[in-house]
LUMGUMI-664803 format. One record per residue: x, z, y of N, C-alpha, C in turn; residue in three letters. Coordinates in steps of 0.02 Angstrom, whole numbers, plus 50000, padded with zeros to 5 digits. Layout:
% LUMGUMI-664803
XZYXZYXZYala...
END
This chain:
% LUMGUMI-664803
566955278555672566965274655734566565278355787unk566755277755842566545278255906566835283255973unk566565287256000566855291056059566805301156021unk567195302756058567365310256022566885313156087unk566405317156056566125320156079566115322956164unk566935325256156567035328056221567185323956265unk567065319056265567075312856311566305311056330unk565875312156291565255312156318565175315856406unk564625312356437564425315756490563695321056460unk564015327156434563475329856396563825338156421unk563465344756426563885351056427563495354256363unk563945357856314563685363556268563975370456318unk563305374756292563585380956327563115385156273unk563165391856277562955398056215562315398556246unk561855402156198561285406056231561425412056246unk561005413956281561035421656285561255425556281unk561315430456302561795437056258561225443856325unk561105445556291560635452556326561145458356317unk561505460256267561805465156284561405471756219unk560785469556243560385475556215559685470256174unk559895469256139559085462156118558485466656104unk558665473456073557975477456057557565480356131unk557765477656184557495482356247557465474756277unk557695467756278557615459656337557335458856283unk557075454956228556825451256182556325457756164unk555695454956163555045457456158554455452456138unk553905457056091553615453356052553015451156073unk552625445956090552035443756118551505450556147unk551685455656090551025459856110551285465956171unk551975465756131552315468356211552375467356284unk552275458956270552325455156331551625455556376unk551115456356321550575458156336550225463256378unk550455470256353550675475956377550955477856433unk551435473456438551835472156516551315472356567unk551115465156553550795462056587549975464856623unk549815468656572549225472756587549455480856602unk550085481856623550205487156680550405483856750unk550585478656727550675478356823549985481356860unk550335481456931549435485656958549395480057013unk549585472857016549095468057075549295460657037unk548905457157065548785450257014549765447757046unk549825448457109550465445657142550875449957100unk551065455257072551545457257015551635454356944unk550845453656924550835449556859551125442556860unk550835440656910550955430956924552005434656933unk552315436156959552895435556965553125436456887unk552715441056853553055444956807552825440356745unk552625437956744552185430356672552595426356704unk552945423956754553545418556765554435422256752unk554205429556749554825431656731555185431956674unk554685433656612554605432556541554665427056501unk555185424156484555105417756445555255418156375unk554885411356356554835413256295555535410356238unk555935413556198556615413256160556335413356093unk557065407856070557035405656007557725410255977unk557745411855934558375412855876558685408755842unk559115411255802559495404455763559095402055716unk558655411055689558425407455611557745403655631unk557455401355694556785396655709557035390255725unk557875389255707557935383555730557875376655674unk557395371955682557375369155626557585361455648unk557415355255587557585349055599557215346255651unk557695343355710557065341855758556635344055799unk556385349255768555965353655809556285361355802unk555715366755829555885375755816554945376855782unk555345381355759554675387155749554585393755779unk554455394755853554385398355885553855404055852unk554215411955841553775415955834553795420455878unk553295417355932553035421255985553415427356022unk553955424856029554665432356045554865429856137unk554945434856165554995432556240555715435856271unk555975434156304556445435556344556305439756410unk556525444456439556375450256480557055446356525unk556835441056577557465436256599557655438456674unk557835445156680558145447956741558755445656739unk558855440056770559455437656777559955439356848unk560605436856825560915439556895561005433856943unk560545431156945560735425357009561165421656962unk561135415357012561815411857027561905409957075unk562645410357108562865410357175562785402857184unk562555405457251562545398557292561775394757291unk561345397457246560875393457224560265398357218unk560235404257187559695410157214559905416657187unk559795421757216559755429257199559735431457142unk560005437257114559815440557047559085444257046unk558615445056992558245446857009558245454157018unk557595458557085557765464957087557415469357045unk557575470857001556875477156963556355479857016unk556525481457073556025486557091555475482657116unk555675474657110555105469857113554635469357058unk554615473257002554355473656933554205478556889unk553955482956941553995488356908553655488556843unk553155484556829552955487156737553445484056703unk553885482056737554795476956690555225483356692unk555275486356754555625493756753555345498756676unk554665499956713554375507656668554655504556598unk554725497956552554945496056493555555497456482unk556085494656549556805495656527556975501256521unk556665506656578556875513656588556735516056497unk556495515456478556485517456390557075517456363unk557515511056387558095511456334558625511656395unk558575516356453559015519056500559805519456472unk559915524456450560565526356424560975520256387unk560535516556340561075511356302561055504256355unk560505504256404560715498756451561105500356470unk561215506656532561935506056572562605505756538unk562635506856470563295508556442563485501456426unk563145498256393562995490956380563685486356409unk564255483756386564395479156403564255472956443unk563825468356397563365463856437563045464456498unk563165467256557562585467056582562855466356665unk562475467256725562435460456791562615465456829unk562465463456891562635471156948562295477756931unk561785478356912561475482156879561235481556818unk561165489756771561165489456710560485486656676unk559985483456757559395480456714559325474356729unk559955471556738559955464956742560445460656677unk560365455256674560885452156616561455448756654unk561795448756600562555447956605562695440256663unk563135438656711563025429856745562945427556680unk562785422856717562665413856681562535408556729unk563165405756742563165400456802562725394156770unk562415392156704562025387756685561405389756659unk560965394056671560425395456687559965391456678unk559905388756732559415382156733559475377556695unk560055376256650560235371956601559535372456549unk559305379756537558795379556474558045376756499unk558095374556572557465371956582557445363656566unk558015363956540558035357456565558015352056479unk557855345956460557915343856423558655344456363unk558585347556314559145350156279559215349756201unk559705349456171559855350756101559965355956100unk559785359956046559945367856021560105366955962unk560715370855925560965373455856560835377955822unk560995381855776561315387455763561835387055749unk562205392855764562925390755762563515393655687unk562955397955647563295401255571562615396755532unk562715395655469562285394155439562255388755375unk561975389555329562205384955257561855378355278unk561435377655303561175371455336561325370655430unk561635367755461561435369255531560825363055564unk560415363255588559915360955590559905360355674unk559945355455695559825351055787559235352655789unk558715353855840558245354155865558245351255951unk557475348955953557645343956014556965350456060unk557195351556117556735352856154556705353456239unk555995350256275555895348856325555425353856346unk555155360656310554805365556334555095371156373unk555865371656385556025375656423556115380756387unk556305381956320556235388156280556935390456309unk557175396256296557745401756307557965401756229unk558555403456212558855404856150559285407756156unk559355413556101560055419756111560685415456084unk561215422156089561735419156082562005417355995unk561425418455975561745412555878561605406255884unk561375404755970561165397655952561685394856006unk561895387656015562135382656087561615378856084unk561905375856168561395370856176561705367156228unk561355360756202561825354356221561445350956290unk561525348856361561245343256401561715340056434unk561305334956463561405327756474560795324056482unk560905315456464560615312256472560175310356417unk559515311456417558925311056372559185305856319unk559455300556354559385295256285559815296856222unk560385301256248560935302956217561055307556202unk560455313256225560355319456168559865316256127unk559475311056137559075309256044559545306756007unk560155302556030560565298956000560935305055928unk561075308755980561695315155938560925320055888unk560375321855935560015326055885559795321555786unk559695313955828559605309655754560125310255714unk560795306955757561485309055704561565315555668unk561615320255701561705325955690561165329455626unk560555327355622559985328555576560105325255510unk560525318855510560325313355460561075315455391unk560935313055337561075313755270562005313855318unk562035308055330562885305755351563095309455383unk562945314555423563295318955469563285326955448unk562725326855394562595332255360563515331355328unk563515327955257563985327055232564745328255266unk564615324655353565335323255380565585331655391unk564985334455419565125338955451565405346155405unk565165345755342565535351955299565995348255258unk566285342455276566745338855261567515339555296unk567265342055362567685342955421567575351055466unk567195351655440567035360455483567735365055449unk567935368455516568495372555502568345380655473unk567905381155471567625388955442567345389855398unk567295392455349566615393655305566455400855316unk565945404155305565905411455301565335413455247unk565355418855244565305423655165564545418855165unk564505419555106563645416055073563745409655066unk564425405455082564395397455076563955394355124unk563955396555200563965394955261564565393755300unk564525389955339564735386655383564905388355464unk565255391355490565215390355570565455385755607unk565185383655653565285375455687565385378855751unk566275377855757566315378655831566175372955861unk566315373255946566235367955983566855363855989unk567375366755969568025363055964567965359255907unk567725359155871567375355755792566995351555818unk566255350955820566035346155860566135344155920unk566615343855977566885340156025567435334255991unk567745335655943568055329955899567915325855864unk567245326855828566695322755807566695314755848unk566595310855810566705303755843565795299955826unk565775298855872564975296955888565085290755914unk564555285555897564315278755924564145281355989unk564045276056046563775278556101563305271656105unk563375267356068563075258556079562405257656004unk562195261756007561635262855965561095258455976unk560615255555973560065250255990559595255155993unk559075252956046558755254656084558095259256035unk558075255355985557635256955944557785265155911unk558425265955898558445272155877558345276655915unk558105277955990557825284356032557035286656000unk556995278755992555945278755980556045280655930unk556525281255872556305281455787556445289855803unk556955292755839556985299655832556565303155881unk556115300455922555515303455969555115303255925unk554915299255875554295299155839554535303855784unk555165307155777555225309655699555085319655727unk555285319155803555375325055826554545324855841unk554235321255859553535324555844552865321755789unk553475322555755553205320455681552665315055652unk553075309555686552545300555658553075299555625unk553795302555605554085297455579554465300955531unk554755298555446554965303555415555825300955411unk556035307155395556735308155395557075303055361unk556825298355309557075292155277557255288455339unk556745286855364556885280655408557435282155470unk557535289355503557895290755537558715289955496unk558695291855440559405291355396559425284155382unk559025278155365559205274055368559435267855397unk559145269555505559235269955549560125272155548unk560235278655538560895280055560561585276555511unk561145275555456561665273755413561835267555438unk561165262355437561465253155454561685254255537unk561595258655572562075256255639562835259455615unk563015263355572563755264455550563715258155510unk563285252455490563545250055441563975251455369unk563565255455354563655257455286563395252855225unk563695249455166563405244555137562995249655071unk562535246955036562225247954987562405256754936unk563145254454921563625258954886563655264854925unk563935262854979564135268755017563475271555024unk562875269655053562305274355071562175278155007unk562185275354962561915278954888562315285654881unk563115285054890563425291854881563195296954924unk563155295454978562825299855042562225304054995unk561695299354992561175299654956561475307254899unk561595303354833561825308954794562265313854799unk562635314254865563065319554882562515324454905unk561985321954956561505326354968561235328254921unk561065327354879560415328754796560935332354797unk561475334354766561945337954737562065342954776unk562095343254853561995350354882561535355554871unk560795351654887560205354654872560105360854767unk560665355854734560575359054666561115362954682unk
END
Protein backbone atom coordinates (compact mmCIF):
# COMPACT_ATOMS: atom_id res chain seq x y z
CA UNK A 1 0.00 0.00 0.00
CA UNK A 2 0.57 3.50 -0.66
CA UNK A 3 2.11 6.14 -3.30
CA UNK A 4 5.10 5.00 -5.78
CA UNK A 5 7.84 6.82 -5.02
CA UNK A 6 7.99 8.88 -8.11
CA UNK A 7 5.07 10.64 -7.24
CA UNK A 8 6.62 11.95 -4.20
CA UNK A 9 7.57 15.70 -4.18
CA UNK A 10 11.17 14.47 -3.42
CA UNK A 11 14.40 14.68 -6.34
CA UNK A 12 17.20 11.71 -6.29
CA UNK A 13 20.19 12.81 -8.15
CA UNK A 14 24.06 10.99 -8.12
CA UNK A 15 26.97 12.31 -6.23
CA UNK A 16 29.79 13.41 -7.63
CA UNK A 17 31.85 12.33 -10.22
CA UNK A 18 35.47 14.28 -10.21
CA UNK A 19 36.69 12.67 -13.10
CA UNK A 20 40.02 12.20 -11.38
CA UNK A 21 39.14 11.27 -7.37
CA UNK A 22 43.01 10.73 -6.66
CA UNK A 23 43.82 14.62 -7.45
CA UNK A 24 39.50 16.37 -5.97
CA UNK A 25 39.18 13.97 -2.96
CA UNK A 26 41.99 14.63 -0.49
CA UNK A 27 42.88 13.55 2.90
CA UNK A 28 42.51 15.86 6.05
CA UNK A 29 46.29 16.25 6.21
CA UNK A 30 46.29 17.31 2.67
CA UNK A 31 43.66 19.64 3.22
CA UNK A 32 45.81 20.83 5.81
CA UNK A 33 48.73 21.46 3.67
CA UNK A 34 46.61 23.37 1.31
CA UNK A 35 45.63 25.44 3.59
CA UNK A 36 48.97 26.38 5.16
CA UNK A 37 50.32 27.44 1.60
CA UNK A 38 47.97 29.90 0.84
CA UNK A 39 50.04 33.21 1.40
CA UNK A 40 46.98 35.72 2.97
CA UNK A 41 44.31 34.87 5.58
CA UNK A 42 41.60 36.24 2.50
CA UNK A 43 42.95 33.10 0.33
CA UNK A 44 42.68 30.63 3.16
CA UNK A 45 39.14 31.89 4.38
CA UNK A 46 38.03 31.40 0.49
CA UNK A 47 39.95 28.25 0.24
CA UNK A 48 38.55 26.33 3.87
CA UNK A 49 34.98 27.29 2.23
CA UNK A 50 36.16 25.77 -0.94
CA UNK A 51 37.03 22.29 0.42
CA UNK A 52 34.22 20.25 1.60
CA UNK A 53 34.09 17.60 3.35
CA UNK A 54 32.77 13.90 1.19
CA UNK A 55 31.46 10.78 2.14
CA UNK A 56 31.82 7.41 -0.02
CA UNK A 57 29.59 4.60 -0.40
CA UNK A 58 31.52 2.37 1.97
CA UNK A 59 30.91 5.35 5.15
CA UNK A 60 27.48 5.08 4.40
CA UNK A 61 25.77 3.54 7.31
CA UNK A 62 22.11 3.00 9.07
CA UNK A 63 20.92 6.39 9.70
CA UNK A 64 23.87 8.00 10.08
CA UNK A 65 27.82 8.05 8.04
CA UNK A 66 31.11 7.50 9.32
CA UNK A 67 32.98 10.19 7.92
CA UNK A 68 36.76 9.52 7.53
CA UNK A 69 37.98 12.81 7.35
CA UNK A 70 38.24 12.86 3.24
CA UNK A 71 37.46 16.35 1.54
CA UNK A 72 36.36 17.37 -1.76
CA UNK A 73 38.63 19.93 -3.84
CA UNK A 74 34.86 21.55 -4.98
CA UNK A 75 35.89 23.76 -8.07
CA UNK A 76 32.79 23.66 -9.45
CA UNK A 77 31.43 24.95 -12.73
CA UNK A 78 28.82 27.32 -11.71
CA UNK A 79 25.40 27.04 -12.30
CA UNK A 80 23.77 29.17 -14.75
CA UNK A 81 21.71 31.67 -13.76
CA UNK A 82 22.56 31.46 -10.11
CA UNK A 83 26.60 31.92 -9.73
CA UNK A 84 29.93 31.51 -11.58
CA UNK A 85 32.23 28.52 -11.89
CA UNK A 86 34.91 28.78 -9.69
CA UNK A 87 38.32 30.45 -11.11
CA UNK A 88 41.60 28.60 -10.09
CA UNK A 89 43.70 31.52 -10.35
CA UNK A 90 41.58 32.61 -7.33
CA UNK A 91 43.42 29.67 -5.42
CA UNK A 92 46.40 29.35 -6.10
CA UNK A 93 47.61 26.77 -3.26
CA UNK A 94 44.22 24.76 -5.04
CA UNK A 95 46.23 25.34 -8.42
CA UNK A 96 50.05 24.44 -7.18
CA UNK A 97 47.94 20.82 -6.00
CA UNK A 98 46.05 20.29 -9.22
CA UNK A 99 48.98 21.30 -11.44
CA UNK A 100 50.51 17.78 -10.01
CA UNK A 101 48.13 15.72 -11.75
CA UNK A 102 48.14 18.25 -14.98
CA UNK A 103 48.19 15.77 -17.81
CA UNK A 104 45.41 13.22 -16.48
CA UNK A 105 43.14 16.35 -15.54
CA UNK A 106 42.98 17.82 -18.96
CA UNK A 107 42.48 14.49 -20.68
CA UNK A 108 39.84 13.58 -18.13
CA UNK A 109 36.41 13.19 -19.44
CA UNK A 110 34.62 14.58 -16.45
CA UNK A 111 35.52 17.80 -16.32
CA UNK A 112 33.95 21.90 -16.64
CA UNK A 113 35.22 24.69 -18.92
CA UNK A 114 38.42 24.07 -17.68
CA UNK A 115 40.43 21.02 -16.88
CA UNK A 116 40.48 22.26 -13.12
CA UNK A 117 37.18 22.52 -12.71
CA UNK A 118 34.41 19.62 -12.28
CA UNK A 119 32.15 18.36 -14.55
CA UNK A 120 28.17 20.81 -14.40
CA UNK A 121 25.86 19.93 -11.88
CA UNK A 122 22.75 21.96 -12.12
CA UNK A 123 21.89 20.54 -8.33
CA UNK A 124 24.72 21.57 -6.44
CA UNK A 125 23.22 23.15 -3.76
CA UNK A 126 21.03 20.17 -3.34
CA UNK A 127 24.02 18.65 -0.96
CA UNK A 128 23.66 21.58 1.34
CA UNK A 129 20.63 20.97 1.89
CA UNK A 130 18.74 18.44 4.24
CA UNK A 131 19.07 14.90 2.44
CA UNK A 132 18.97 11.06 2.24
CA UNK A 133 22.10 9.40 0.90
CA UNK A 134 22.56 5.59 -0.37
CA UNK A 135 24.92 3.53 -1.75
CA UNK A 136 24.00 2.47 -4.73
CA UNK A 137 26.00 -1.45 -5.24
CA UNK A 138 26.05 -3.28 -2.11
CA UNK A 139 24.99 -6.63 -0.03
CA UNK A 140 23.38 -4.39 2.51
CA UNK A 141 22.25 -0.85 1.15
CA UNK A 142 22.04 1.27 4.14
CA UNK A 143 19.88 5.12 4.09
CA UNK A 144 21.69 7.59 5.95
CA UNK A 145 20.08 10.86 7.05
CA UNK A 146 22.11 14.04 6.87
CA UNK A 147 21.76 17.85 7.66
CA UNK A 148 25.67 18.60 7.79
CA UNK A 149 26.06 19.46 4.27
CA UNK A 150 28.44 16.56 3.55
CA UNK A 151 29.33 16.03 -0.40
CA UNK A 152 29.26 12.34 -1.63
CA UNK A 153 30.83 10.75 -4.82
CA UNK A 154 29.24 9.12 -7.37
CA UNK A 155 28.62 5.30 -5.56
CA UNK A 156 26.36 7.16 -3.60
CA UNK A 157 22.47 9.16 -4.53
CA UNK A 158 20.87 11.39 -2.67
CA UNK A 159 17.46 12.06 -2.06
CA UNK A 160 15.58 15.90 -1.07
CA UNK A 161 12.53 17.26 -0.27
CA UNK A 162 10.56 17.82 2.56
CA UNK A 163 12.19 17.00 6.04
CA UNK A 164 9.22 15.15 7.32
CA UNK A 165 9.30 12.84 4.41
CA UNK A 166 12.87 12.19 4.05
CA UNK A 167 12.60 10.70 7.88
CA UNK A 168 9.52 8.98 6.66
CA UNK A 169 11.46 6.99 3.60
CA UNK A 170 15.08 7.01 5.63
CA UNK A 171 12.94 4.87 8.66
CA UNK A 172 11.21 2.73 5.90
CA UNK A 173 13.99 2.23 3.98
CA UNK A 174 16.36 1.16 7.24
CA UNK A 175 13.69 -1.19 8.81
CA UNK A 176 13.55 -5.27 8.65
CA UNK A 177 10.25 -4.84 5.97
CA UNK A 178 11.88 -2.93 3.32
CA UNK A 179 15.13 -4.63 3.83
CA UNK A 180 13.27 -7.91 2.77
CA UNK A 181 10.94 -5.95 0.05
CA UNK A 182 13.71 -4.55 -1.53
CA UNK A 183 16.00 -7.77 -2.59
CA UNK A 184 12.68 -9.19 -3.10
CA UNK A 185 12.10 -6.77 -5.97
CA UNK A 186 15.60 -5.27 -6.96
CA UNK A 187 16.30 -5.90 -10.65
CA UNK A 188 20.15 -6.58 -10.45
CA UNK A 189 22.27 -8.56 -8.42
CA UNK A 190 26.06 -8.28 -8.96
CA UNK A 191 29.12 -10.55 -8.36
CA UNK A 192 29.58 -11.19 -4.36
CA UNK A 193 25.61 -11.51 -3.82
CA UNK A 194 25.09 -7.71 -3.93
CA UNK A 195 22.60 -5.85 -5.11
CA UNK A 196 22.31 -2.62 -7.34
CA UNK A 197 19.33 -0.38 -6.70
CA UNK A 198 18.54 1.68 -9.55
CA UNK A 199 16.35 4.66 -9.27
CA UNK A 200 13.87 3.19 -11.64
CA UNK A 201 13.64 0.40 -8.86
CA UNK A 202 13.04 2.58 -6.10
CA UNK A 203 10.77 5.21 -7.90
CA UNK A 204 8.24 2.13 -8.10
CA UNK A 205 8.47 1.29 -4.62
CA UNK A 206 5.04 2.06 -3.01
CA UNK A 207 5.35 4.06 0.22
CA UNK A 208 2.68 5.26 2.87
CA UNK A 209 2.70 8.95 2.76
CA UNK A 210 -0.09 9.09 5.97
CA UNK A 211 2.30 7.83 8.61
CA UNK A 212 1.49 9.36 12.26
CA UNK A 213 3.24 11.96 13.47
CA UNK A 214 5.05 10.01 15.88
CA UNK A 215 7.12 8.14 13.47
CA UNK A 216 9.44 11.41 12.41
CA UNK A 217 10.36 11.65 16.36
CA UNK A 218 10.99 7.75 16.63
CA UNK A 219 13.42 8.07 13.50
CA UNK A 220 15.09 11.57 14.74
CA UNK A 221 15.84 9.92 17.94
CA UNK A 222 17.17 6.62 16.19
CA UNK A 223 19.39 8.85 13.73
CA UNK A 224 20.96 10.37 16.71
CA UNK A 225 20.99 7.50 18.60
CA UNK A 226 18.19 7.59 21.74
CA UNK A 227 16.40 5.13 19.95
CA UNK A 228 17.08 1.44 18.87
CA UNK A 229 16.29 -0.09 15.62
CA UNK A 230 13.50 -2.47 17.30
CA UNK A 231 11.30 0.20 17.95
CA UNK A 232 11.79 1.95 14.58
CA UNK A 233 10.86 -1.69 12.83
CA UNK A 234 8.10 -1.99 15.01
CA UNK A 235 6.87 1.45 14.30
CA UNK A 236 7.06 0.53 10.52
CA UNK A 237 5.64 -2.71 10.71
CA UNK A 238 2.10 -1.69 12.79
CA UNK A 239 1.58 1.41 10.41
CA UNK A 240 1.70 -1.39 7.37
CA UNK A 241 -0.34 -3.25 9.73
CA UNK A 242 1.25 -6.30 9.74
CA UNK A 243 -0.38 -8.89 12.27
CA UNK A 244 1.72 -11.01 14.75
CA UNK A 245 2.59 -13.87 11.97
CA UNK A 246 3.50 -11.77 9.42
CA UNK A 247 6.04 -9.61 11.59
CA UNK A 248 7.69 -12.85 12.85
CA UNK A 249 8.55 -14.02 9.16
CA UNK A 250 10.09 -10.62 8.42
CA UNK A 251 11.82 -11.20 11.67
CA UNK A 252 13.26 -14.74 10.66
CA UNK A 253 13.72 -13.91 7.06
CA UNK A 254 16.14 -11.34 8.48
CA UNK A 255 18.04 -13.91 11.05
CA UNK A 256 18.38 -16.04 7.97
CA UNK A 257 20.11 -13.40 5.84
CA UNK A 258 22.56 -12.48 8.44
CA UNK A 259 23.53 -16.64 8.60
Amino acid sequence: MGTPLKDWDIKINYGIKTGLNEAFIISGAKRNEILANCKSEDEKQRTDELIRPILRGRDIKRFGYDWKNLWLINTHNGVKGKFPRIDINDYPAVKAHLDKYWAQLSNREDQGDTPYNLRNCAYLEDFSKPKVMWKIIGCNINFSFDENAMFCNNAVNIMTGERSQLLQFVGLMNSKLFDWYLKLTTEAEVQGGGIQLYVTTLEKTLLKLDFPETLCSIVDNRINDNQSDDIVNDAIMDAYSLNNEEKKYIFMASQQEKL
